[in-house]
C-alpha positions in Angstrom: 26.6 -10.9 -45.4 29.9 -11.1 -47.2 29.7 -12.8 -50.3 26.2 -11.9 -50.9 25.4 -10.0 -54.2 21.7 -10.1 -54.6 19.7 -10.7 -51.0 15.7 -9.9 -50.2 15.5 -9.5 -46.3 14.2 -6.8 -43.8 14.9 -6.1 -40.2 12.3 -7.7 -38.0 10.1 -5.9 -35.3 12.8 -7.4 -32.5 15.7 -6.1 -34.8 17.2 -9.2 -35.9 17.3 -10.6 -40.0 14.6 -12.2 -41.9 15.2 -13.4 -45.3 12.9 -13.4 -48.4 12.0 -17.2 -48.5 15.6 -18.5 -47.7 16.2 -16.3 -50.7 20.3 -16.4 -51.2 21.5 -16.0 -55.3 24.8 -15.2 -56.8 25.5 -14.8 -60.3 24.4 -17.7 -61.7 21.6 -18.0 -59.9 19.2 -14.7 -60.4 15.5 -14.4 -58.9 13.0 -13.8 -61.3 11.2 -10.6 -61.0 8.2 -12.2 -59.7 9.9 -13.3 -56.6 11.5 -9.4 -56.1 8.3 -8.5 -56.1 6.4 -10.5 -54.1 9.1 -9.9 -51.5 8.6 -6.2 -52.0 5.3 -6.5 -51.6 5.5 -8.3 -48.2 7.9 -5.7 -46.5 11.6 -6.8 -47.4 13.9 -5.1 -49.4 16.5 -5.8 -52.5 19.9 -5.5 -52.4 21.8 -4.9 -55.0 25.5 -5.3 -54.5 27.9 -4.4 -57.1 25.6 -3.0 -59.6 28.3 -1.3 -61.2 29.2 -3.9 -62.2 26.0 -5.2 -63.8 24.3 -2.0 -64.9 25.8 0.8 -67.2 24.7 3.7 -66.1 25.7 2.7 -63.0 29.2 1.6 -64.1 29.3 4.9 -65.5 28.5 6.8 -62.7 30.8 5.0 -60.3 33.6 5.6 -62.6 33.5 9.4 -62.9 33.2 9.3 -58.7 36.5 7.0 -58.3 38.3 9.5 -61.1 36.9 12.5 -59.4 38.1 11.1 -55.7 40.7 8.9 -56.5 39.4 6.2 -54.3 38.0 3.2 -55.0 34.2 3.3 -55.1 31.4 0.3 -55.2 28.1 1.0 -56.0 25.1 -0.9 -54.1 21.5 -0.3 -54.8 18.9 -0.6 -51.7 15.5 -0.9 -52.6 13.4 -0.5 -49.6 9.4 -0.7 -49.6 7.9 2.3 -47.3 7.9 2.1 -43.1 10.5 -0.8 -43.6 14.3 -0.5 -42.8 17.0 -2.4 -44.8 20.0 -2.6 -42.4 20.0 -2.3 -38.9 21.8 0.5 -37.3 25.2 0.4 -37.6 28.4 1.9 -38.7 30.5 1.1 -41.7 34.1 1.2 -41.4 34.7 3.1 -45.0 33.2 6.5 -46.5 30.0 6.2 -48.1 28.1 8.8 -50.2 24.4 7.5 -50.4 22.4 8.8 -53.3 18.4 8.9 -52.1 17.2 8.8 -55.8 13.2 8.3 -54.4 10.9 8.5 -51.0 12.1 9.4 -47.8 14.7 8.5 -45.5 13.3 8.5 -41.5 
């Protein structure tokens, strides 16, 4: 999904991608928060990528990490409703350090 800041989809019961709507923004071209929720509501998830670069706290967070480490760090935010799944399985071909800030993984 390169290219893709901002996406509302879940993993579907044969483990393939559904999308929110045909829901696809950048930048320009934000979801209200109606549509986030009613997405959330039916099952799918948010994706946030980026969001240091939108939200401060974030920013600010991110920042003390890549000083800390030294490497270069991007800051996504998955918001996932309960019993669903974001990504499928898989394996990512940098070092990530997830932050579970609410719920439970399983």
């Amino acid at each position: 999904r390169q290219g893709l800041d901002f996406q509302l989809g879940r993993v579907n019961a044969k483990g393939g991608w559904d999308r929110f709507d045909l829901w696809k923004y950048q930048y320009e071209n934000l979801p209200s928060s109606e549509t986030a929720r009613r997405a959330l509501e039916g099952g799918y998830s948010l994706t946030i990528r980026h969001a240091e670069w939108r939200i401060p706290c974030v920013f600010a967070a991110a920042a003390a990490l890549q000083r800390a480490t030294g490497a270069p760090v991007q800051a996504n935010i998955y918001v996932t409703p309960p019993d669903e799944r974001c990504v499928r399985p898989h394996a990512d071909r940098h070092d990530v350090y997830a932050w579970q800030v609410s719920g439970a993984k399983t």
